[in-house]
C-alpha positions in Angstrom: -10.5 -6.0 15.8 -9.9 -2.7 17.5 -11.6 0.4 15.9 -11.6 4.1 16.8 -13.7 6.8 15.8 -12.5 9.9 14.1 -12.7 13.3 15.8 -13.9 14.8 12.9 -13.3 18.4 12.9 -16.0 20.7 11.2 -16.2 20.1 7.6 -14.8 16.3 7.3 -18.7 15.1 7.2 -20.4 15.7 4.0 -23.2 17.8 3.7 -26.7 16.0 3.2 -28.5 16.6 0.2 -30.9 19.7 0.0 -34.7 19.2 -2.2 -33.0 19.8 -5.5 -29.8 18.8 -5.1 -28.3 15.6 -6.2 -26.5 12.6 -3.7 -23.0 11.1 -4.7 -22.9 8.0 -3.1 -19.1 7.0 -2.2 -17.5 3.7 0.0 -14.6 3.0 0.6 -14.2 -1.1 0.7 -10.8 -1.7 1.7 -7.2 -0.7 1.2 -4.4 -3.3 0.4 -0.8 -3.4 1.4 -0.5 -0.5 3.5 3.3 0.2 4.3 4.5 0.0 8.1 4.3 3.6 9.7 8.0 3.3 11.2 10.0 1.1 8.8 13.2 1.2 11.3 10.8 -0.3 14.3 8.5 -1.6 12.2 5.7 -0.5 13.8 2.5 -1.7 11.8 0.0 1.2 10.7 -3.2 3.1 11.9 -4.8 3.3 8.5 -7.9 6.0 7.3 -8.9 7.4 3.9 -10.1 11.2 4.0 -12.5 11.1 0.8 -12.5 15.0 -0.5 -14.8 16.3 -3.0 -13.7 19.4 -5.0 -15.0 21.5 -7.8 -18.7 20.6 -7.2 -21.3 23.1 -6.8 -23.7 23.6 -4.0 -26.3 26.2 -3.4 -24.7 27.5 -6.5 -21.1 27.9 -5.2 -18.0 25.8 -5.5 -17.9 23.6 -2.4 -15.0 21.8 -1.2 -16.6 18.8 0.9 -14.3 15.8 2.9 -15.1 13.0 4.9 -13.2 10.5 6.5 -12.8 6.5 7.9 -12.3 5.5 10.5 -9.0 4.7 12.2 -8.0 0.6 11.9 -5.8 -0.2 14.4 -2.5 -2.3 13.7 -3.8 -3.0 9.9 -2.1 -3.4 7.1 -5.3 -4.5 4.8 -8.1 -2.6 6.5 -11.8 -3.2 5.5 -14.0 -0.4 5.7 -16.8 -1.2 3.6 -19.5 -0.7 6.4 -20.2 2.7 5.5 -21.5 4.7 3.0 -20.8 8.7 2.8 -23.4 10.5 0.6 -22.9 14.4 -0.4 -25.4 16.4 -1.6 -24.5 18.5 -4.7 -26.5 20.3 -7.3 -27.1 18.5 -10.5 -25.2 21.2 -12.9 -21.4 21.1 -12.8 -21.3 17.8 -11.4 -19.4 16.5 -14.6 -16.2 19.0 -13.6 -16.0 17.6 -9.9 -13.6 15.1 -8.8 -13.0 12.9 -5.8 -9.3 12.8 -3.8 -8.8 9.6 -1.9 -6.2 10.7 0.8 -4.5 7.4 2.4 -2.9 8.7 5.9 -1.5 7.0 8.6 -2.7 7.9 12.1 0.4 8.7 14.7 0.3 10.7 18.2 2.1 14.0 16.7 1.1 14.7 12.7 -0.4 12.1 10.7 1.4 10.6 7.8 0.0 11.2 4.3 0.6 8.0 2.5 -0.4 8.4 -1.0 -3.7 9.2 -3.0 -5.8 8.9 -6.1 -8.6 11.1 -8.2 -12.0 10.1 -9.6 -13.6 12.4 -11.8 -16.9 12.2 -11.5 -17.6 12.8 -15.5 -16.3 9.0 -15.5 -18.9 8.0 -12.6 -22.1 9.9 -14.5 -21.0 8.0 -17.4 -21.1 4.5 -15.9 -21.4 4.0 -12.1 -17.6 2.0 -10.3 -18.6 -0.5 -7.8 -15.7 -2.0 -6.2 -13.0 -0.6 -8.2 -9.4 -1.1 -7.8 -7.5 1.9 -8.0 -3.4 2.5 -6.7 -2.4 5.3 -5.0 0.4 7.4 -6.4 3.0 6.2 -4.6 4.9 9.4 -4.0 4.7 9.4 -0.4 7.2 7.2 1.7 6.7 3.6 1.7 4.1 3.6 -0.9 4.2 1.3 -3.6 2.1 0.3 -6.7 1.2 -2.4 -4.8 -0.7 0.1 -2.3 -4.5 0.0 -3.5 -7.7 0.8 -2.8 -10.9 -0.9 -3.4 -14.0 1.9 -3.8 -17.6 2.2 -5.2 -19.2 5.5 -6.6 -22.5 6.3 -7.9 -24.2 9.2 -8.6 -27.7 9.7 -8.3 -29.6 13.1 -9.4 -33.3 14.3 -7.7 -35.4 14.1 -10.3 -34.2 10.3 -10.9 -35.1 9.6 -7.1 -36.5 6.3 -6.7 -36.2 5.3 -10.7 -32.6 3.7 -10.9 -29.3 5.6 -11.6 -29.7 8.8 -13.3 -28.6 9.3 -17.2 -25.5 10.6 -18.1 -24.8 14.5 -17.6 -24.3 14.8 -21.3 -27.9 13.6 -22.4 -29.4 15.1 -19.6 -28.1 18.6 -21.0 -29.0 17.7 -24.7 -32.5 17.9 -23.7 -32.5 21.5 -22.1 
């Protein structure tokens, strides 16, 4: 299996967690069924996910954070469960954030956006998703419900840090 490495241009890596600040662990496992880039050739795709995190707050700003996959070559089920991205947010707020899941396919002049789905991260501080199915909207050519991704996301705060998965947001804040 052939695999490229992005050129990731400043900003797609997510920033490392800061003493204070919470990690958000996220992986994408695999996509499913990903449409041909050129249905009149029927050239088969160069699938990769750009994972973007919005609404979170660092340093005590809104951040907008994104990282991305790599490339898979000639795929139409790509695996890509051999890395994990983890961003470093602070603890308050995190409930508001959510996650974009950007499906693209890779091609020599602009890249294809192929569909996408949201996570809000209220869900993930409520109970952590490992390896869940979710299907990208479809609105973009080619994409069908059949399109899906496979993803885990936890959360972890800094005052939980070698103790297991931190409580929910909502208890957390009770007891301020």
């Amino acid at each position: 299996r052939k695999t490229r490495d992005p050129d990731l241009p400043k900003g797609m890596v997510p920033p490392v967690a800061l003493p204070g600040q919470g990690k958000l662990f996220v992986t994408v496992h695999s996509v499913q069924n990903v449409p041909k880039s050129d249905a009149a050739f029927g050239a088969p795709p160069y699938p990769y996910v750009i994972i973007a995190l919005e609404g979170a707050m660092r340093g005590g700003r809104t951040c907008k954070a994104q990282a991305r996959t790599v490339t898979r070559d000639k795929e139409e089920n790509p695996s890509y469960g051999e890395k994990e991205f983890v961003f470093g947010v602070d603890n308050q707020g995190v409930e508001a954030a959510k996650l974009h899941f950007k499906l693209f396919d890779w091609n020599r002049g602009k890249d294809e956006n192929l569909g996408s789905f949201v996570v809000n991260l209220a869900d993930v501080e409520l109970q952590p998703m490992q390896r869940q199915m979710f299907v990208f909207d479809g609105a973009m050519r080619g994409v069908t419900g059949s399109t899906r991704s496979v993803v885990s996301v936890r959360w972890n705060d800094h005052t939980q840090a070698g103790r297991g998965p931190a409580p929910p947001l909502q208890k957390r804040a009770e007891n301020r």
